[in-house]
PAZAPA-4460 file (N, C-alpha, C; in steps of 0.05 Angstrom, whole numbers, plus 32768, in hexadecimal, padded with zeros to 4 digits):
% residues 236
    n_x    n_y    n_z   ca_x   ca_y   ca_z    c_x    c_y    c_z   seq   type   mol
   852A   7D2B   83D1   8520   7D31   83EC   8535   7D3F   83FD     1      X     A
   854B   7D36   83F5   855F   7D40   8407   8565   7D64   8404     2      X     A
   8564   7D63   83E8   8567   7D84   83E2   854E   7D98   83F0     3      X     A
   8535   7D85   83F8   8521   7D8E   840A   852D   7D97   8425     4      X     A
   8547   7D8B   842C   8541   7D92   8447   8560   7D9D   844D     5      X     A
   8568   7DA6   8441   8586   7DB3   8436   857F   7DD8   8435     6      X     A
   8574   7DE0   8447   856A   7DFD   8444   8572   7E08   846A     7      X     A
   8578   7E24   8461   857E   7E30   8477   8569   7E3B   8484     8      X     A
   8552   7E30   847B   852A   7E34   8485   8532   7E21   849D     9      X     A
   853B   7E05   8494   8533   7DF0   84AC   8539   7DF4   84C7    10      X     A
   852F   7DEA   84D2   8531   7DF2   84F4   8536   7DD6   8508    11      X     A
   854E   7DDE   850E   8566   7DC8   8520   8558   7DC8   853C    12      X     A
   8558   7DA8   8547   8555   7DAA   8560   856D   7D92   8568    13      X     A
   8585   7D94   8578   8595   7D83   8582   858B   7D76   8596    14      X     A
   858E   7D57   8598   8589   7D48   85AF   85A7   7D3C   85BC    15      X     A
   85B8   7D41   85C8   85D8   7D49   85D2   85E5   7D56   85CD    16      X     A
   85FA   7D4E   85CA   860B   7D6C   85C9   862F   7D5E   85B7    17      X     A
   863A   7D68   85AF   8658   7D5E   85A2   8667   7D54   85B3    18      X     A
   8675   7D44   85B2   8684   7D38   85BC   86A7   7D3B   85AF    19      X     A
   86BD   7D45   85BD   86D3   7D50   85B5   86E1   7D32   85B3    20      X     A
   86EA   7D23   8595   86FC   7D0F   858A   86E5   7CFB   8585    21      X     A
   86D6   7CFD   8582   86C6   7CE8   8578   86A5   7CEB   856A    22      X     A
   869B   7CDC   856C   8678   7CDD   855A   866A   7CF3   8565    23      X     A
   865A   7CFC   8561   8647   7D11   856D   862F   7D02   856B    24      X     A
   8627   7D02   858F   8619   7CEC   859A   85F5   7CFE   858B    25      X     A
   85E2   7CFB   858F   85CD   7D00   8590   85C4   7D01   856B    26      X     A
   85AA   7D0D   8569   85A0   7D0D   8554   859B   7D29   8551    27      X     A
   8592   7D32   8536   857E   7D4D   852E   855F   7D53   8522    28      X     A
   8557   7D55   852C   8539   7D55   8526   852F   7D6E   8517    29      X     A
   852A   7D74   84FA   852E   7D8B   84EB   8511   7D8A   84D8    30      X     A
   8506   7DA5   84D4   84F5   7DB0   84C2   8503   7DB2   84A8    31      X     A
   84F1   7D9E   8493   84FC   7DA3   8479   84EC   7DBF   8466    32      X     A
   84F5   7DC1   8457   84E0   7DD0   8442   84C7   7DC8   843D    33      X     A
   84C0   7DAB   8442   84A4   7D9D   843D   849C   7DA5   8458    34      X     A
   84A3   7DAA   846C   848E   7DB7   848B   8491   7D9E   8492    35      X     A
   849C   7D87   8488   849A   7D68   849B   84B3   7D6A   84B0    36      X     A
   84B7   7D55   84C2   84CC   7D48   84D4   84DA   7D3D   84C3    37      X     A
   84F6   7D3F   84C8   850E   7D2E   84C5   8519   7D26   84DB    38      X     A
   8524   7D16   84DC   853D   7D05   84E8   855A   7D09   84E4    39      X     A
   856E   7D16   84EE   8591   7D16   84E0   85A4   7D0B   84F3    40      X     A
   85B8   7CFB   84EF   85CA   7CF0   84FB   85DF   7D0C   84FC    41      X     A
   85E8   7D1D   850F   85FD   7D2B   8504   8617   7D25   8502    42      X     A
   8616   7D09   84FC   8634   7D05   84EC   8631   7CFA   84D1    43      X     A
   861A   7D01   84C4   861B   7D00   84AA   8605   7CE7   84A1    44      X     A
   8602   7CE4   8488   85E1   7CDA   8484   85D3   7CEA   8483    45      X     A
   85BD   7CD9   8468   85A1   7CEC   8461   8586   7CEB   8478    46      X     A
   857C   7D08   8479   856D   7CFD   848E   855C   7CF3   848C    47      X     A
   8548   7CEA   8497   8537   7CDB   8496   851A   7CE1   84A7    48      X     A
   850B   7CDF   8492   84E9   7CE7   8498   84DA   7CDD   84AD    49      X     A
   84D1   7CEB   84B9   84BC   7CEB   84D0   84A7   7CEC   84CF    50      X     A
   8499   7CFD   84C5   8480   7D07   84B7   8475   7D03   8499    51      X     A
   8461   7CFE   848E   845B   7D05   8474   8447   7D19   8476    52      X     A
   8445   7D1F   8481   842A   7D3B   8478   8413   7D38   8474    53      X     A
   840C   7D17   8475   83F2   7D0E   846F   83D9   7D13   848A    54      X     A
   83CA   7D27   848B   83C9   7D36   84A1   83AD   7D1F   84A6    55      X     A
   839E   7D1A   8497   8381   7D05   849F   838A   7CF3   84AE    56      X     A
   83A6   7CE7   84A3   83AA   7CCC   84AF   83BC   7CCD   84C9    57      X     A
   83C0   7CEB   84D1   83D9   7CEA   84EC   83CB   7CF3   8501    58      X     A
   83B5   7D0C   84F9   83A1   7D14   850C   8387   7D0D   8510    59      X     A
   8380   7CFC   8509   8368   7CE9   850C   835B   7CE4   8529    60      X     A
   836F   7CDB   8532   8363   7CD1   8547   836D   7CD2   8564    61      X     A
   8368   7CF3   8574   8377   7CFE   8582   8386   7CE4   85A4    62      X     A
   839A   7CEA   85A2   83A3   7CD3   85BC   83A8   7CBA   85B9    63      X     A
   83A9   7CBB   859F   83B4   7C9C   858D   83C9   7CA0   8584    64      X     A
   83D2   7C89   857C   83EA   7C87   8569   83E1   7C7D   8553    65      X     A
   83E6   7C95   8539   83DE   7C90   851E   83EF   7C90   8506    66      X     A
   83F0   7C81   84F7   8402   7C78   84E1   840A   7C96   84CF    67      X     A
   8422   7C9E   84D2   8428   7CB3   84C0   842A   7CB6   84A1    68      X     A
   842D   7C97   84A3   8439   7C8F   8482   8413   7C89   8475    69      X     A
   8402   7C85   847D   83F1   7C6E   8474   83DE   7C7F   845B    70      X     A
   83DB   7C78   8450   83C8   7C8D   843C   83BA   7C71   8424    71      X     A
   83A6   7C73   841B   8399   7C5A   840C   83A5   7C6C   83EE    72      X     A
   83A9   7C57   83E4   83B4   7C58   83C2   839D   7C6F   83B5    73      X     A
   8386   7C67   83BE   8373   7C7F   83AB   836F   7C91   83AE    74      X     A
   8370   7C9E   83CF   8379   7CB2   83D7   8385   7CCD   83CC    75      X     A
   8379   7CDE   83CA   8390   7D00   83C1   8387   7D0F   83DC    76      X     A
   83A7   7D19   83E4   83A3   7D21   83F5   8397   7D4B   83F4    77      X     A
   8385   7D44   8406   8376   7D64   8404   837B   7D71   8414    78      X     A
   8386   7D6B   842A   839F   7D7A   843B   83BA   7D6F   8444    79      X     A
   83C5   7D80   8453   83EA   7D7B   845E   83E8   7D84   8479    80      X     A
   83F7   7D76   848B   83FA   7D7F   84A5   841A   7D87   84A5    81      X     A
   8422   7DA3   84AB   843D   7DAD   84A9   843C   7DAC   84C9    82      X     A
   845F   7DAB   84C9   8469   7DA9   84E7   847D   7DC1   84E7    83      X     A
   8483   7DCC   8503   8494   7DDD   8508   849F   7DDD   852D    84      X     A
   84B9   7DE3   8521   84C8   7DE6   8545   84C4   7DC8   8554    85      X     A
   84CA   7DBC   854F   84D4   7DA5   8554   84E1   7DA0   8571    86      X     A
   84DF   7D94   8584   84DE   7D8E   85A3   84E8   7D81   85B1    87      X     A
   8508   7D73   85B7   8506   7D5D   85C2   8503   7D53   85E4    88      X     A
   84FD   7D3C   85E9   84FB   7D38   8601   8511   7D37   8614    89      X     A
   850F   7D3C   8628   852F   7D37   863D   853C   7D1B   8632    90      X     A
   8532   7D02   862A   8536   7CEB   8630   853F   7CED   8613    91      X     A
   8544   7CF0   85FB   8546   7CF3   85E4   8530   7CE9   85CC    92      X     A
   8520   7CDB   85DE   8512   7CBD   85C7   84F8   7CD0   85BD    93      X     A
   84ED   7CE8   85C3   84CF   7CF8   85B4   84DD   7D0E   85B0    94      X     A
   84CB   7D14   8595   84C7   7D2E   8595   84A6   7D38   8591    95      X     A
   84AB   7D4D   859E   848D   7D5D   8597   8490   7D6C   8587    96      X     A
   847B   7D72   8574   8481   7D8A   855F   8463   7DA4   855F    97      X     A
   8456   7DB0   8556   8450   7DC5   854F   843B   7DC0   8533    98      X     A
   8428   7DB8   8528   841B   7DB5   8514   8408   7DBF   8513    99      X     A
   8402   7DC3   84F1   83E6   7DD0   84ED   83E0   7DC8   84CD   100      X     A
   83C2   7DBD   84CD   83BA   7DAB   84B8   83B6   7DBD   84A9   101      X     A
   83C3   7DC4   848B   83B7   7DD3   8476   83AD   7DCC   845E   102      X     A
   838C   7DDA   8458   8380   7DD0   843F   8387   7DE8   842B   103      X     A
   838F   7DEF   8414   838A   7DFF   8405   8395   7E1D   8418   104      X     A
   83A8   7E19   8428   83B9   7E2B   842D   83AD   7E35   844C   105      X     A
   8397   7E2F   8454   8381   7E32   846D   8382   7E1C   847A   106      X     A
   838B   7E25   8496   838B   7E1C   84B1   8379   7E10   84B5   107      X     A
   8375   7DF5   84B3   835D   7DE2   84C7   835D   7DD9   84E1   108      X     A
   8376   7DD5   84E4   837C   7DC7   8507   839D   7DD3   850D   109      X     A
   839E   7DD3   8525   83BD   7DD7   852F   83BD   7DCB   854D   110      X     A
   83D5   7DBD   8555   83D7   7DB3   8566   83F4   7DAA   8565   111      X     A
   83FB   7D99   8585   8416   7D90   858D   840F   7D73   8583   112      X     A
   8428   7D69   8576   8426   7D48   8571   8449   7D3A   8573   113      X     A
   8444   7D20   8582   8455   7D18   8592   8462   7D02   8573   114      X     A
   847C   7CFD   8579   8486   7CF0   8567   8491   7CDE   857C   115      X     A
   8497   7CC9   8579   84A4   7CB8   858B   84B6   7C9C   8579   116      X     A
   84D2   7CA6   857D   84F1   7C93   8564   84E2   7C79   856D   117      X     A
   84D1   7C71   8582   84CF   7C56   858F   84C3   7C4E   856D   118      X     A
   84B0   7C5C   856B   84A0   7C50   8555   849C   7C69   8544   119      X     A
   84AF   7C59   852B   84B4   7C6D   851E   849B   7C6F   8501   120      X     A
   8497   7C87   84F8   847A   7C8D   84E1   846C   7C90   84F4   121      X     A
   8464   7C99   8505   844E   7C97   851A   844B   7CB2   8524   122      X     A
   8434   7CBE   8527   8434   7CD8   8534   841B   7CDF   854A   123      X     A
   841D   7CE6   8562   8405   7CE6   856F   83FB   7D01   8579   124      X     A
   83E8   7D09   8573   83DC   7D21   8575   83D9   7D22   8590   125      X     A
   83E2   7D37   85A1   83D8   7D34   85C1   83D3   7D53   85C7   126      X     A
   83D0   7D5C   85B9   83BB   7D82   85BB   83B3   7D8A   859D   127      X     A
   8398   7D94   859B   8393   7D97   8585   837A   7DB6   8583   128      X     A
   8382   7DC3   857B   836D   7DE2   8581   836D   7DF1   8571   129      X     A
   8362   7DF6   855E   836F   7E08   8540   8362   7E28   854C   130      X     A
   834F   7E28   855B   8350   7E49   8566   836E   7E4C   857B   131      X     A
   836F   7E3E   858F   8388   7E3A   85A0   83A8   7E29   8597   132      X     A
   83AD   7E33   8573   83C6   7E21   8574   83D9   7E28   857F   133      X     A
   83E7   7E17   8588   8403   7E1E   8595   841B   7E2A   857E   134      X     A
   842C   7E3B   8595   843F   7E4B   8587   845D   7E47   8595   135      X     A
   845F   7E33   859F   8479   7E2E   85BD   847B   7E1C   85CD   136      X     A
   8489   7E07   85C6   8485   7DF2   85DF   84A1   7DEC   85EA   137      X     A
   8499   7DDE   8602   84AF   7DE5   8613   84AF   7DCB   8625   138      X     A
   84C3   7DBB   8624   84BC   7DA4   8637   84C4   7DA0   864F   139      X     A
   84BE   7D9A   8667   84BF   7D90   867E   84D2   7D87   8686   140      X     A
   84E3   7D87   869A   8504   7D7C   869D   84F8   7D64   86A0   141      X     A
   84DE   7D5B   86AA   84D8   7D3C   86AE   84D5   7D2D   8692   142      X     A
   84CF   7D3F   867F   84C6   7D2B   8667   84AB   7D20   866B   143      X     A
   849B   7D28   8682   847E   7D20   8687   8462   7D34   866E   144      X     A
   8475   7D53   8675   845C   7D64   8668   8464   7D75   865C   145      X     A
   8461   7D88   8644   8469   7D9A   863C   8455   7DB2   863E   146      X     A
   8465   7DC8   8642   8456   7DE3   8647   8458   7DEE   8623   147      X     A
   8441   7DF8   8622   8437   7DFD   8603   842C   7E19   860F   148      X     A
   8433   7E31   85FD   842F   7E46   85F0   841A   7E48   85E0   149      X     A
   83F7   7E54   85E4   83E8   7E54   85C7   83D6   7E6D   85C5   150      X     A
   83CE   7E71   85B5   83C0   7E87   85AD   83AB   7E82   85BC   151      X     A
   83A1   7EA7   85BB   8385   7EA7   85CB   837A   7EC8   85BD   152      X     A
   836C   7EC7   85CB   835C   7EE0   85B8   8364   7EF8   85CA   153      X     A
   837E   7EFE   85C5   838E   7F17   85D1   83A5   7F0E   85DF   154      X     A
   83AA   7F08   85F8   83BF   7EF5   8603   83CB   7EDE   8600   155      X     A
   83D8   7ED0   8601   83E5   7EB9   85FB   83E0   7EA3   861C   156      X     A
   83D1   7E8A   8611   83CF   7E7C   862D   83E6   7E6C   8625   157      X     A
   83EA   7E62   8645   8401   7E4F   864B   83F4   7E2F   8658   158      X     A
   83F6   7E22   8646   83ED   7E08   8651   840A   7DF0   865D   159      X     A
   83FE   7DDA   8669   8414   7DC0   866A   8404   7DB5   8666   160      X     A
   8411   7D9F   8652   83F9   7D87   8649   8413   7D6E   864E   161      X     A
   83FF   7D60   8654   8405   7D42   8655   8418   7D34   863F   162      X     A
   842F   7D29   8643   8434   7D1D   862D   842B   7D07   861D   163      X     A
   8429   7CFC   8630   8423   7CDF   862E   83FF   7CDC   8626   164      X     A
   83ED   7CEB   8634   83D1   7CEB   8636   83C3   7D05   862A   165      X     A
   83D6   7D1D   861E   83CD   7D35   861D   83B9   7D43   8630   166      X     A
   83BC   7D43   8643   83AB   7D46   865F   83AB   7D69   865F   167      X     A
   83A4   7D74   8662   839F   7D92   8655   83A1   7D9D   866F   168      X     A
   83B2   7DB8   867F   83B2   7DC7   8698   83B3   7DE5   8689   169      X     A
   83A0   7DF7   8690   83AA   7E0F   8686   83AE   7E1C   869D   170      X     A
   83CD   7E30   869B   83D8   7E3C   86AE   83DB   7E5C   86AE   171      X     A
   83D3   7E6A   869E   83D4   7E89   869E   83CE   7E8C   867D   172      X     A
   83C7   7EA2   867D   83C8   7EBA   8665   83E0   7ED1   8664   173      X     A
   83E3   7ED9   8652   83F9   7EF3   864C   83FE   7F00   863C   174      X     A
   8411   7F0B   8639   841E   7F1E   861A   8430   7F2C   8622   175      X     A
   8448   7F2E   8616   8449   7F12   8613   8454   7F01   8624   176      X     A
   845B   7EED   8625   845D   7ED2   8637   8477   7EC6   8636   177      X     A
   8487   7EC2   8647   84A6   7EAD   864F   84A0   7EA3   8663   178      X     A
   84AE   7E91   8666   84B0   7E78   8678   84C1   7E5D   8675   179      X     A
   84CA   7E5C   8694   84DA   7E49   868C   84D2   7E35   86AE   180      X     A
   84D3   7E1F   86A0   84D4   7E0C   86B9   84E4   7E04   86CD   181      X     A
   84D9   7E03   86ED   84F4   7DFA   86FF   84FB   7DD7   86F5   182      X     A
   8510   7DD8   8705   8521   7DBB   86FA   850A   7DA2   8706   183      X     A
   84F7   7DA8   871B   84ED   7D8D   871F   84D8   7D87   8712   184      X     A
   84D3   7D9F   8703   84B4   7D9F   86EC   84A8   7DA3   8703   185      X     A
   849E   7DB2   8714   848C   7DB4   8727   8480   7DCE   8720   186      X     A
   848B   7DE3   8718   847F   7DFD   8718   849A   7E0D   86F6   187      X     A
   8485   7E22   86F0   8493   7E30   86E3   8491   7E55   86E9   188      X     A
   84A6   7E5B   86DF   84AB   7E77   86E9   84A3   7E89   86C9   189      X     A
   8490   7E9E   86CF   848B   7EAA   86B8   848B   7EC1   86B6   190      X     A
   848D   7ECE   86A2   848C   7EEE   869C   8477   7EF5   8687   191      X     A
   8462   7F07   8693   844F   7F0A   8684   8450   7F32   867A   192      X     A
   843F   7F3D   866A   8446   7F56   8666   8460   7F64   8659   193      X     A
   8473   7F60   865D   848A   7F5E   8653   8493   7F74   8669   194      X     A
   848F   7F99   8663   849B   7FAB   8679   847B   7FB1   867C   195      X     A
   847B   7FB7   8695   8462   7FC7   86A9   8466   7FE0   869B   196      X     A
   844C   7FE9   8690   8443   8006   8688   8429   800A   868F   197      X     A
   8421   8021   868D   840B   802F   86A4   83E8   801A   8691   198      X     A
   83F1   8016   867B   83D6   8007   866F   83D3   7FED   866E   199      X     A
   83EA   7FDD   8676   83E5   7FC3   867D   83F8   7FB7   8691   200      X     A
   83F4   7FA2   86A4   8408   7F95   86B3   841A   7F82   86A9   201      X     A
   8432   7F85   86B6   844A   7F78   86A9   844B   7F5F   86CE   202      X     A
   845A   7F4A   86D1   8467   7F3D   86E4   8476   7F28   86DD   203      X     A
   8489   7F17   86F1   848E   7F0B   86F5   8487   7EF2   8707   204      X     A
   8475   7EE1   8704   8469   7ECF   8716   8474   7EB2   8710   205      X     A
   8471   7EA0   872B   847A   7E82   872C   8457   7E6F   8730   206      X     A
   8454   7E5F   871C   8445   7E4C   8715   8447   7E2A   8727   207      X     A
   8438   7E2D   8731   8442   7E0E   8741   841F   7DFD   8735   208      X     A
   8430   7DEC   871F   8421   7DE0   870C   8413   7DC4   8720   209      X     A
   841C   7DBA   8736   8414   7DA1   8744   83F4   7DA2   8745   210      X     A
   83E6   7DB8   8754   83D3   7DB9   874F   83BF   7DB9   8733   211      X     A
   83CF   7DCD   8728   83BF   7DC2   870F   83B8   7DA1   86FC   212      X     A
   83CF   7DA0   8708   83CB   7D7A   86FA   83BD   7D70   870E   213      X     A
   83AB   7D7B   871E   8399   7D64   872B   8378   7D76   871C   214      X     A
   837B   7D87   8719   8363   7D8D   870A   8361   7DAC   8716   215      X     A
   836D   7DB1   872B   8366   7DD6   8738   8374   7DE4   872A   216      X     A
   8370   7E01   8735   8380   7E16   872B   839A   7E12   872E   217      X     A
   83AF   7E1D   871F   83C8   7E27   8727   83D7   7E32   8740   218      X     A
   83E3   7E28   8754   83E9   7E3F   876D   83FD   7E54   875B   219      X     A
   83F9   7E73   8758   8402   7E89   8754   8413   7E99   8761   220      X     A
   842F   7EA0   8769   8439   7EB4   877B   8449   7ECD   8760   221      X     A
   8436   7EE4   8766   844C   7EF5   8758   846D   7EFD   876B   222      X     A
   8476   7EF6   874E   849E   7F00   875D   849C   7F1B   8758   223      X     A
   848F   7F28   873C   8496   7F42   8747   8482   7F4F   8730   224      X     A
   847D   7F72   8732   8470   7F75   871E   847D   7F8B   8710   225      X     A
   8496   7F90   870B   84AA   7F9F   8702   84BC   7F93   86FA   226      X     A
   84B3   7F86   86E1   84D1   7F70   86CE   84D6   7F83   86B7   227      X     A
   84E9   7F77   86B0   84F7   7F89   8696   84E2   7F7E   867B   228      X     A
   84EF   7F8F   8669   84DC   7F8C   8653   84E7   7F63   8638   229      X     A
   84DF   7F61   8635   84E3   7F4E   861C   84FD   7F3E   862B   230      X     A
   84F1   7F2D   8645   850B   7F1C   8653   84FE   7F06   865D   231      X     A
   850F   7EEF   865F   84FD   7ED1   8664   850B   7ECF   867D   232      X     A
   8500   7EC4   8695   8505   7EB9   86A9   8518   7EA1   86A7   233      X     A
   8527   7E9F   86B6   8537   7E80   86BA   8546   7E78   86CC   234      X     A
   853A   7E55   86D6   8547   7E57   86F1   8566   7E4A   86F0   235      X     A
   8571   7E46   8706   8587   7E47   870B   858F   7E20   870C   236      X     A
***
């Protein structure tokens, strides 16, 4: 298993940072070759599994917490749920990841699913849309909601969903799409279009998400409608 996850494919996400004369505090949360979660201490040790792939038994039952490991002895499994880009929270203790259930090589479901070290084998589905899967998530300086990136039939929408409840807000369309959140999680700043050219509109606009978490629209102010081409906003 270990040689599974020993490839320059896998995909690192740090939760702290090194420390100069001693341990290197935090964990690594990494994509193996099998498309599952791992676990790595980076001061050495094998990592250790998060996921099994057993996609019936993790996505079952959306806004629950469902057994990752559980599968009945007689069981063959007829699909796999692969994970990708891996997420952690401000607080260190979740990650969100990026999944999509495959039968025979074809997409059945895709959605965001929450992992939480509290309870570990456990995975909870909290967005799930196989026309709308996500491609980007991005979490909240609060650790309350993550803003998710997903397909749409031409533009790319921008949602915040709930962590805790998967509570669904959609906040714009684009193409393509950056954004980054202010520090109080209250609003985010986006760039849609990439450069303004005479056949489609390009801007820069600020998102003040408060409203939307009560159920209304988004308040909208464009910053500008002459941004540079292929550049992400970020605040200070």
């Amino acid at each position: 298993m270990l040689a599974k996850i020993r490839t320059l494919g896998a995909l690192l996400a740090l939760a702290g940072s090194s420390a100069l004369g001693g341990a290197i505090p935090g964990n690594v949360a990494l994509i193996g070759l099998d498309h599952q979660v791992y676990l790595a201490d980076p001061n050495g040790g094998e990592p250790q599994p998060l996921t099994r792939g057993q996609a019936g038994r993790m996505a079952a039952a959306a806004g629950g917490v469902v057994a990752a490991g559980y599968r009945a002895a007689q069981e063959r499994p007829s699909s796999e749920q692969r994970f990708s880009w891996p997420t952690w929270s401000p607080n260190g203790r979740t990650i969100l990841v990026q999944g999509v259930t495959v039968a025979g090589n074809v997409a059945q479901q895709a959605g965001v699913y929450r992992i939480d070290l509290d309870h570990p084998g456990a995975v909870t589905p909290i967005y799930e849309n196989r026309e709308r899967g996500p491609i980007y998530l991005y979490y909240s300086p609060t650790g309350r909601e993550v803003a998710v990136l997903v397909t749409e039939q031409g533009p790319l929408g921008l949602l915040v969903l709930g962590v805790a409840d998967g509570a669904l807000h959609p906040l714009g369309l684009g193409f393509p799409f950056y954004f980054s959140w202010r520090g109080d999680g209250d609003a985010i700043v986006t760039h849609t279009g990439g450069a303004p050219a005479p056949e489609h509109r390009a801007e820069i606009a600020l998102i003040d998400v408060r409203r939307a978490r009560e159920g209304g629209k988004p308040d909208v102010t464009r910053l500008s409608d002459r941004p540079v081409m292929f550049r992400a906003p970020a605040w200070s």
